[in-house]
N, C-alpha and C positions, 0 to 999 in steps of 0.2 A: 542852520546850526542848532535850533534852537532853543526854547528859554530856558534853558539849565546854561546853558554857555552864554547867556548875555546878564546882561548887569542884573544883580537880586542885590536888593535890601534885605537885611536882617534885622531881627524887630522884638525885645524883649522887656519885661517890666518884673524887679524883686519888686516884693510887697508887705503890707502887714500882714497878711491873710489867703486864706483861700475859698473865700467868696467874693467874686468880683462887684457886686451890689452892696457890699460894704467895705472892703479891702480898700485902703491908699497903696499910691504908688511912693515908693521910698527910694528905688532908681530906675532908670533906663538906659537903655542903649538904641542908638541905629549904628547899624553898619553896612558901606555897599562892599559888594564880592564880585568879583568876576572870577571865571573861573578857578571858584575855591578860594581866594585871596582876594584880603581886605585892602580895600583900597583908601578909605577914609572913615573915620566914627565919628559920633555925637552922644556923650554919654551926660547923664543929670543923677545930681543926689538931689532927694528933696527931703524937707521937713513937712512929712504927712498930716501935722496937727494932731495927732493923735499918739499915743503911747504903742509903741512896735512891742508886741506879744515873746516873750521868750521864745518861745518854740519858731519864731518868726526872726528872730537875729541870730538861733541856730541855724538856721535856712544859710542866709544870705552873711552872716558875719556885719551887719548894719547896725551899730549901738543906738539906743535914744540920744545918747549924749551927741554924739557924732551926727547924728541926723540933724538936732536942734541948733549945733555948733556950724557946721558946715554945711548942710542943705538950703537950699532955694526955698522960697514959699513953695507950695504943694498945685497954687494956681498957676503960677507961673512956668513950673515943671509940665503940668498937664498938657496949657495952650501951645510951649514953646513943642511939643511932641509932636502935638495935631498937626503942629503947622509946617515939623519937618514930612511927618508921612505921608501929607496931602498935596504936598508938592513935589513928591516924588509918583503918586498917583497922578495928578495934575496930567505928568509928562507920561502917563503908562504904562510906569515900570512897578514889577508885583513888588511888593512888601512880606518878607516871609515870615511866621510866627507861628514855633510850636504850637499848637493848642491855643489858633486863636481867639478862637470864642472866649477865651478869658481874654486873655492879653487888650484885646479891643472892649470888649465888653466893659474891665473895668478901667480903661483909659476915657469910652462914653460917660459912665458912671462920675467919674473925675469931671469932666466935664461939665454937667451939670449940673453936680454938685457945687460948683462954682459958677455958678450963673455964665459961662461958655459957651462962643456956640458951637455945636454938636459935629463931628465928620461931616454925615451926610449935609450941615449947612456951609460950611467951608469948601463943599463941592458943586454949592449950585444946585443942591437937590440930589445929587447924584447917593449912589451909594457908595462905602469906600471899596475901592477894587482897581485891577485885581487883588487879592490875597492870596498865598499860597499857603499851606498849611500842612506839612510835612507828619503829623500825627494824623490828622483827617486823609491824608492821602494812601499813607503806609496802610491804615486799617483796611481800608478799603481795596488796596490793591496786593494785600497779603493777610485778609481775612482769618485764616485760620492758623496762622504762625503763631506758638503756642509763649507763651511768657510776657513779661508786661511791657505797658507802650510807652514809658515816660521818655523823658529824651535823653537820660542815659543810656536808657537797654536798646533803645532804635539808635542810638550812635554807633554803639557796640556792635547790632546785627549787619549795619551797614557800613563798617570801619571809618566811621567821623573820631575823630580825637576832640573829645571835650577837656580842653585844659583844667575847667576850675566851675565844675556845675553850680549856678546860682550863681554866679556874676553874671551879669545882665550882658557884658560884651563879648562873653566868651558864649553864653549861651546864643546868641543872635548871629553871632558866627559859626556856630555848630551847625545852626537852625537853616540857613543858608544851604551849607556846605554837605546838609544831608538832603533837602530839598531836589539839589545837583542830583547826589546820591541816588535817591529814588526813581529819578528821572533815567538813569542813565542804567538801571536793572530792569524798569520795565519803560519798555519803549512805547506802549500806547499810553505812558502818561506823558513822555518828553513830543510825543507829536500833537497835543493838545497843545495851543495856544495860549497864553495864559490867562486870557477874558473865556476861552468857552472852558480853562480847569476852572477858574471861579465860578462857574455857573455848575459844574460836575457835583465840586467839592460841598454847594450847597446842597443837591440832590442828595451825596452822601451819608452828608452828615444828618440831613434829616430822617435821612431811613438806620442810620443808626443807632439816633435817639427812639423814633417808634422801638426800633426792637426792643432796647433797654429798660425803654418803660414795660414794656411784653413780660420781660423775663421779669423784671421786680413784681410785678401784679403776678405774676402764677407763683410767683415764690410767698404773697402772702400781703405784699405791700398794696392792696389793693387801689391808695389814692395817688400813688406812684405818679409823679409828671416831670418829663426831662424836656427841657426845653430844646426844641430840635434846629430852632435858629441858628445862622452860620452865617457870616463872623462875629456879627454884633447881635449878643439876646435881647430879647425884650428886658428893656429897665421897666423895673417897677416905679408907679408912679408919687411913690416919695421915699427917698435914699438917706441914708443916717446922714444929719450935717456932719 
Protein backbone atom coordinates (compact mmCIF):
# COMPACT_ATOMS: atom_id res chain seq x y z
CA UNK A 1 0.00 0.00 0.00
CA UNK A 2 2.32 2.06 1.33
CA UNK A 3 3.31 4.72 4.00
CA UNK A 4 1.22 7.42 2.62
CA UNK A 5 -1.86 5.06 3.05
CA UNK A 6 -1.15 3.76 6.50
CA UNK A 7 -1.44 5.67 9.81
CA UNK A 8 0.67 9.31 9.80
CA UNK A 9 0.70 11.54 12.81
CA UNK A 10 0.65 15.12 12.22
CA UNK A 11 2.70 17.23 14.27
CA UNK A 12 2.72 20.90 14.89
CA UNK A 13 3.74 23.83 17.45
CA UNK A 14 2.50 27.92 17.30
CA UNK A 15 4.92 29.87 19.21
CA UNK A 16 6.55 32.97 20.33
CA UNK A 17 9.01 33.23 17.83
CA UNK A 18 10.90 32.14 14.98
CA UNK A 19 14.04 30.87 16.52
CA UNK A 20 13.71 27.65 17.83
CA UNK A 21 16.74 28.17 20.47
CA UNK A 22 14.69 30.68 21.92
CA UNK A 23 11.05 30.55 20.91
CA UNK A 24 8.39 28.90 23.56
CA UNK A 25 5.73 26.61 22.61
CA UNK A 26 2.23 28.38 23.21
CA UNK A 27 0.24 25.47 21.43
CA UNK A 28 0.39 22.20 19.92
CA UNK A 29 -1.33 19.68 18.08
CA UNK A 30 -1.07 15.81 17.25
CA UNK A 31 -3.11 14.39 15.06
CA UNK A 32 -3.37 10.60 13.32
CA UNK A 33 -4.60 10.51 9.53
CA UNK A 34 -5.30 7.69 7.57
CA UNK A 35 -5.88 8.12 4.47
CA UNK A 36 -6.30 11.83 4.62
CA UNK A 37 -8.80 11.72 7.73
CA UNK A 38 -8.35 12.58 11.18
CA UNK A 39 -8.98 9.99 13.12
CA UNK A 40 -8.13 11.36 16.70
CA UNK A 41 -6.21 14.81 18.18
CA UNK A 42 -4.25 15.82 21.20
CA UNK A 43 -4.12 19.53 21.30
CA UNK A 44 -2.27 21.95 24.42
CA UNK A 45 -2.38 25.62 25.17
CA UNK A 46 0.48 26.51 27.28
CA UNK A 47 1.67 29.54 29.37
CA UNK A 48 5.16 29.97 27.82
CA UNK A 49 6.52 32.19 30.73
CA UNK A 50 7.37 34.47 28.78
CA UNK A 51 5.41 37.61 27.04
CA UNK A 52 4.11 36.38 23.21
CA UNK A 53 5.49 39.27 20.82
CA UNK A 54 2.71 41.05 18.88
CA UNK A 55 3.78 40.21 15.61
CA UNK A 56 3.48 36.48 17.27
CA UNK A 57 -0.36 36.61 18.45
CA UNK A 58 -0.73 38.02 14.67
CA UNK A 59 0.67 34.80 13.70
CA UNK A 60 -1.53 32.46 15.68
CA UNK A 61 -4.43 34.70 17.17
CA UNK A 62 -2.94 33.43 21.03
CA UNK A 63 -3.36 36.47 23.58
CA UNK A 64 -0.90 36.85 26.66
CA UNK A 65 -4.01 37.05 28.55
CA UNK A 66 -5.47 33.92 27.32
CA UNK A 67 -2.22 32.01 27.34
CA UNK A 68 -1.72 33.14 31.23
CA UNK A 69 -5.54 32.37 31.92
CA UNK A 70 -6.04 29.16 30.21
CA UNK A 71 -2.61 27.56 29.39
CA UNK A 72 -0.86 24.58 31.14
CA UNK A 73 2.69 25.30 32.56
CA UNK A 74 4.96 25.41 29.51
CA UNK A 75 6.83 22.16 31.38
CA UNK A 76 4.28 20.30 31.51
CA UNK A 77 3.10 21.08 27.78
CA UNK A 78 6.66 20.18 26.63
CA UNK A 79 6.96 16.64 28.56
CA UNK A 80 3.18 15.75 27.92
CA UNK A 81 4.20 16.27 23.86
CA UNK A 82 7.59 14.19 24.06
CA UNK A 83 5.69 11.58 25.57
CA UNK A 84 2.86 11.51 22.99
CA UNK A 85 5.38 11.47 19.92
CA UNK A 86 7.67 8.96 21.47
CA UNK A 87 5.12 6.58 21.79
CA UNK A 88 4.00 6.82 18.59
CA UNK A 89 7.69 6.38 17.42
CA UNK A 90 7.98 3.64 20.04
CA UNK A 91 5.45 1.71 17.80
CA UNK A 92 7.09 3.02 14.35
CA UNK A 93 4.88 5.02 13.04
CA UNK A 94 6.33 8.38 11.21
CA UNK A 95 5.33 11.73 12.84
CA UNK A 96 4.82 14.39 10.10
CA UNK A 97 5.95 17.91 10.58
CA UNK A 98 6.34 20.74 8.06
CA UNK A 99 9.75 22.13 8.50
CA UNK A 100 10.76 20.03 11.08
CA UNK A 101 13.86 20.98 12.09
CA UNK A 102 12.01 23.67 13.78
CA UNK A 103 9.16 22.12 15.22
CA UNK A 104 11.52 19.44 16.94
CA UNK A 105 14.28 21.48 17.49
CA UNK A 106 12.38 23.84 19.50
CA UNK A 107 10.24 21.10 21.36
CA UNK A 108 14.27 19.86 22.30
CA UNK A 109 15.07 23.19 23.28
CA UNK A 110 11.80 23.19 25.65
CA UNK A 111 13.01 20.41 27.03
CA UNK A 112 15.75 21.32 28.36
CA UNK A 113 15.18 24.21 29.24
CA UNK A 114 13.29 22.52 31.84
CA UNK A 115 15.58 20.19 33.04
CA UNK A 116 13.58 17.26 30.79
CA UNK A 117 14.69 14.40 29.50
CA UNK A 118 15.50 14.85 25.91
CA UNK A 119 13.72 12.59 22.79
CA UNK A 120 16.59 10.82 22.08
CA UNK A 121 16.57 9.85 26.16
CA UNK A 122 12.91 8.86 26.24
CA UNK A 123 14.07 6.53 23.27
CA UNK A 124 16.64 4.59 24.84
CA UNK A 125 19.33 6.41 23.17
CA UNK A 126 17.71 6.13 19.91
CA UNK A 127 17.16 9.00 17.72
CA UNK A 128 13.60 10.26 17.27
CA UNK A 129 12.42 8.57 13.79
CA UNK A 130 11.05 8.16 11.68
CA UNK A 131 10.05 11.75 10.63
CA UNK A 132 8.65 12.69 7.67
CA UNK A 133 9.02 16.16 6.61
CA UNK A 134 6.93 17.22 3.63
CA UNK A 135 8.86 20.77 3.06
CA UNK A 136 12.38 18.82 3.26
CA UNK A 137 10.73 16.25 0.83
CA UNK A 138 8.80 18.59 -1.75
CA UNK A 139 12.29 20.64 -2.12
CA UNK A 140 14.05 17.97 -2.79
CA UNK A 141 11.81 16.15 -5.17
CA UNK A 142 10.72 19.43 -7.11
CA UNK A 143 13.98 21.32 -6.76
CA UNK A 144 13.39 23.90 -9.18
CA UNK A 145 9.53 24.70 -8.92
CA UNK A 146 9.61 28.28 -8.82
CA UNK A 147 7.63 30.28 -5.76
CA UNK A 148 7.78 29.78 -2.15
CA UNK A 149 7.85 26.69 0.24
CA UNK A 150 5.84 27.67 3.24
CA UNK A 151 2.89 25.38 3.90
CA UNK A 152 0.42 27.48 2.46
CA UNK A 153 2.03 27.74 -1.19
CA UNK A 154 2.97 23.63 -1.10
CA UNK A 155 -0.74 23.01 0.06
CA UNK A 156 -1.97 25.17 -2.78
CA UNK A 157 0.68 23.49 -5.40
CA UNK A 158 -0.57 20.17 -4.26
CA UNK A 159 -4.39 20.78 -3.53
CA UNK A 160 -4.35 20.21 0.49
CA UNK A 161 -6.99 22.53 1.98
CA UNK A 162 -5.62 24.40 4.95
CA UNK A 163 -8.65 25.42 6.77
CA UNK A 164 -7.06 27.97 9.27
CA UNK A 165 -2.98 28.39 8.72
CA UNK A 166 -1.46 28.87 12.17
CA UNK A 167 -3.68 26.68 14.15
CA UNK A 168 -1.62 24.04 15.23
CA UNK A 169 -4.48 21.32 14.43
CA UNK A 170 -5.42 22.41 11.21
CA UNK A 171 -1.78 22.84 10.34
CA UNK A 172 -0.75 19.12 11.43
CA UNK A 173 -3.56 17.92 9.35
CA UNK A 174 -2.44 19.77 6.30
CA UNK A 175 0.98 18.46 7.22
CA UNK A 176 -0.09 14.88 7.04
CA UNK A 177 -2.39 15.12 4.27
CA UNK A 178 0.30 16.80 1.87
CA UNK A 179 2.91 14.43 3.02
CA UNK A 180 0.15 11.75 1.32
CA UNK A 181 0.21 14.23 -1.38
CA UNK A 182 3.61 14.21 -2.23
CA UNK A 183 3.84 10.68 -2.06
CA UNK A 184 1.44 9.85 -4.26
CA UNK A 185 2.86 12.59 -7.33
CA UNK A 186 6.18 11.03 -7.15
CA UNK A 187 6.25 7.45 -6.61
CA UNK A 188 10.05 7.05 -5.72
CA UNK A 189 9.20 8.88 -2.61
CA UNK A 190 5.93 6.57 -1.73
CA UNK A 191 8.18 3.37 -2.46
CA UNK A 192 10.77 4.37 0.20
CA UNK A 193 9.83 3.03 3.55
CA UNK A 194 9.64 5.39 6.08
CA UNK A 195 13.04 4.47 8.30
CA UNK A 196 15.11 4.50 4.84
CA UNK A 197 12.91 8.30 3.75
CA UNK A 198 14.28 9.30 7.19
CA UNK A 199 17.53 8.43 6.57
CA UNK A 200 17.01 10.22 2.65
CA UNK A 201 15.52 13.26 4.16
CA UNK A 202 18.67 13.64 6.40
CA UNK A 203 20.96 13.43 3.31
CA UNK A 204 18.68 16.04 1.81
CA UNK A 205 18.45 18.35 4.02
CA UNK A 206 22.06 18.54 4.73
CA UNK A 207 23.07 19.17 1.13
CA UNK A 208 20.53 21.78 1.23
CA UNK A 209 21.95 23.64 3.89
CA UNK A 210 25.61 23.23 2.26
CA UNK A 211 24.26 24.94 -0.75
CA UNK A 212 22.51 27.71 1.07
CA UNK A 213 25.41 28.47 3.04
CA UNK A 214 27.25 28.52 -0.72
CA UNK A 215 24.90 30.89 -2.17
CA UNK A 216 25.02 33.44 1.11
CA UNK A 217 29.01 33.39 1.12
CA UNK A 218 29.21 34.41 -2.84
CA UNK A 219 26.59 36.71 -2.13
CA UNK A 220 28.92 38.46 0.31
CA UNK A 221 27.89 36.97 3.75
CA UNK A 222 31.16 35.36 4.06
CA UNK A 223 30.61 33.82 7.88
CA UNK A 224 27.29 32.46 6.64
CA UNK A 225 26.51 28.95 8.63
CA UNK A 226 23.25 26.92 8.30
CA UNK A 227 22.94 24.38 10.28
CA UNK A 228 22.39 21.44 7.98
CA UNK A 229 21.13 19.04 10.85
CA UNK A 230 17.74 17.22 10.35
CA UNK A 231 15.23 16.88 12.47
CA UNK A 232 16.80 17.97 15.59
CA UNK A 233 19.74 20.94 15.34
CA UNK A 234 22.34 21.28 17.31
CA UNK A 235 21.14 23.14 20.67
CA UNK A 236 23.41 25.46 21.82
CA UNK A 237 24.91 24.87 24.94
CA UNK A 238 23.10 27.42 27.12
CA UNK A 239 19.38 28.45 26.13
CA UNK A 240 17.45 31.60 27.36
CA UNK A 241 15.77 30.38 30.78
Amino acid sequence: MGWHRELLIGFDLETTGTDPHEARIVTGAVIEVRAGEPLGRREWLADPGVEIPADAVAVHGISNERATAEGSPADRVADAIADVLVSYWRAGVPVVAYNAAFDLTLLSAELRRHGLPSLTDRLDGAPPAPVIDPYTIDRWADRYRRGKRNLEAVCAEYGIVLDAAHDACADALAAARLAAAIATRHPKIAALGPAELHTRQIEWYAAWAADFQSFLRRKGDETAVIDGTWPVRHLPDSLPA
